[in-house]
N, C-alpha and C positions, 0 to 999 in steps of 0.2 A: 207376541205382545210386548213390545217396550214401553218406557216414560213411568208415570210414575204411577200405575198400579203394579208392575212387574216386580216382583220379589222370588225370595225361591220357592215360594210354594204354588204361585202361579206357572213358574220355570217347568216344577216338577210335576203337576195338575195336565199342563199342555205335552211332556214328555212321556208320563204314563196315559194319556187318553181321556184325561178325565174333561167333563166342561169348567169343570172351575174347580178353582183351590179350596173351595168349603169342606170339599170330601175330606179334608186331613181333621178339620173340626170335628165331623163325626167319624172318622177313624181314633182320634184323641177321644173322644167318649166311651169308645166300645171299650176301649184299652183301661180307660178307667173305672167304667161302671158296668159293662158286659150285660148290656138289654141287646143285644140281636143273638138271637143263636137258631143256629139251622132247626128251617121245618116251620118255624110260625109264619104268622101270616101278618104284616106290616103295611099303614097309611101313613103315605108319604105326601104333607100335604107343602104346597112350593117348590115341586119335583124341577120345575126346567132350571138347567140343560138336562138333569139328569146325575150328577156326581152320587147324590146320595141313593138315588135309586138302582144307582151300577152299586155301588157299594155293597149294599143290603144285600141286594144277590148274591153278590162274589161273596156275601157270608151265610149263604143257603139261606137266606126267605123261602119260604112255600109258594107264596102269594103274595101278591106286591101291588098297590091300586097307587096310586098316583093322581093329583090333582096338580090342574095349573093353568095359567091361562094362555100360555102356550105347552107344550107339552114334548119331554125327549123323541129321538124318534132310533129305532135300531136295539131296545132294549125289550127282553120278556116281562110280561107283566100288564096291567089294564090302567090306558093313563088316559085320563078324563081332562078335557077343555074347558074348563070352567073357571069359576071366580067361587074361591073356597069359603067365603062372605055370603054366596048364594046357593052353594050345592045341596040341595037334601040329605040328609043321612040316610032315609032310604035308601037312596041312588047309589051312596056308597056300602053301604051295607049288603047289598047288593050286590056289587060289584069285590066286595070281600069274601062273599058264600058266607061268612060265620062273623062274631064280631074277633076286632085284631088282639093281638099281644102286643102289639109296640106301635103308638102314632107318633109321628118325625114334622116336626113343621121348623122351618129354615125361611118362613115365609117372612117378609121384608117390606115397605111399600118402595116406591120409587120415590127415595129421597129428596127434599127439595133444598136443604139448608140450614130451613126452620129446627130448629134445633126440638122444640116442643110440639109442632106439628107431625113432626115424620114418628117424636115418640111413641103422640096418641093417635096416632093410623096403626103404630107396628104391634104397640099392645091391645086394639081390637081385633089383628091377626090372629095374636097370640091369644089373647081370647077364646076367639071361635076355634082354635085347636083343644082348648082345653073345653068349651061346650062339647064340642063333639067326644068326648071322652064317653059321655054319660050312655048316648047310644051307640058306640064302634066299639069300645075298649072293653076288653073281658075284664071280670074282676081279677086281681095281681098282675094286671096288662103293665107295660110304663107307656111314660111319653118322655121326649125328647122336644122342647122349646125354647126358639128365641125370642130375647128379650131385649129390649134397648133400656138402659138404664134411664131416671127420669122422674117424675112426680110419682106417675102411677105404678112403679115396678115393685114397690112396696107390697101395695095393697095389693096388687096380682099373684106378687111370688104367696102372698099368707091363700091368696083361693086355692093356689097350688098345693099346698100343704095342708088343706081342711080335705082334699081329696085323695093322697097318697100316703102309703105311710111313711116312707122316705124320699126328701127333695133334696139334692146337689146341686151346690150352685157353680156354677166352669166357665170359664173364660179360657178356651183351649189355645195353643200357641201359636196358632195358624189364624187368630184374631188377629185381624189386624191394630195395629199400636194406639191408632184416630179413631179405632172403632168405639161406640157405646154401647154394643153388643155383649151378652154374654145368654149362657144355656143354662134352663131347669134340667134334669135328669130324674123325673119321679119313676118311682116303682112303688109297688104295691098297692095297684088302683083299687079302691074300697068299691066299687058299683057306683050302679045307676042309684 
């Protein structure tokens, strides 16, 4: 991949195997706040290609479910077709056998331009990653979410922290520089 998304972490993303460079984003999270450690069990919600679902593994997840609406292919683990807007938690509960220690959403819409549009699409993503906290996430679970900077990042990062006892906020170095992006890191899920 040349032109102008090519940089080195795409270089290194496509040299090590990965489907995309995000994986260094949450490689840069673990390095910093250390929420995966072998043996838990992890929802992975915006899994495709798959970067952060290889990851998790390569750092001993037990169990690994993945949502998306396309979804990796060649990787262990239970990955579900769907639209993470509409899945039941049932369905994933389910598909975790027990609720998780760590949900990951990396989930994005497909950008239009709109500067304010694609914000409030990506913070009802993020949203519904932190809804589902209440039935997936064990109590002291974290979660791991993206956020686009914007009107509503305010008032979402403070629901973030009415629910965890500690929230980081990270923009890891593998953002891109144009990006409006940046990651919550909460740990210490208080419950449903």
């Amino acid at each position: 991949m040349k032109g102008r998304w090519s940089d080195h972490y795409t270089r290194r993303a496509q040299a090590e195997g990965y489907g995309a460079r995000s994986v260094y984003k949450l490689e840069e999270i673990q390095r910093r706040v250390r929420v995966i450690r072998p043996g838990i069990r992890a929802l992975d919600l915006g899994c495709y290609p798959g970067s952060w679902s290889r990851y998790l593994l390569e750092q001993g997840v037990r169990r690994l479910v993945g949502v998306d609406l396309k979804v990796p292919e060649g990787l262990k683990g239970t990955f579900i077709a769907a639209d993470a807007l509409e899945i039941g938690a049932d369905v994933l509960l389910v598909a975790l056998g027990d609720p998780a220690d760590l949900i990951c959403s990396d989930m994005a819409p497909a950008t239009t331009g709109d500067r304010f549009g694609d914000h409030v699409r990506q913070i009802a993503l993020a949203r519904r990653a932190l809804a589902l906290c209440a039935p997936l996430l064990r109590a002291q679970g974290a979660l791991v979410v993206k956020v686009f900077e914007g009107a509503e990042a305010q008032a979402f990062d403070a629901e973030v922290k009415a629910r965890f006892a500690a929230v980081r906020r990270l923009r890891p170095d593998a953002t891109r520089k144009h990006s409006v992006e940046y990651f919550l890191v909460a740990t210490g899920h208080r419950g449903a």
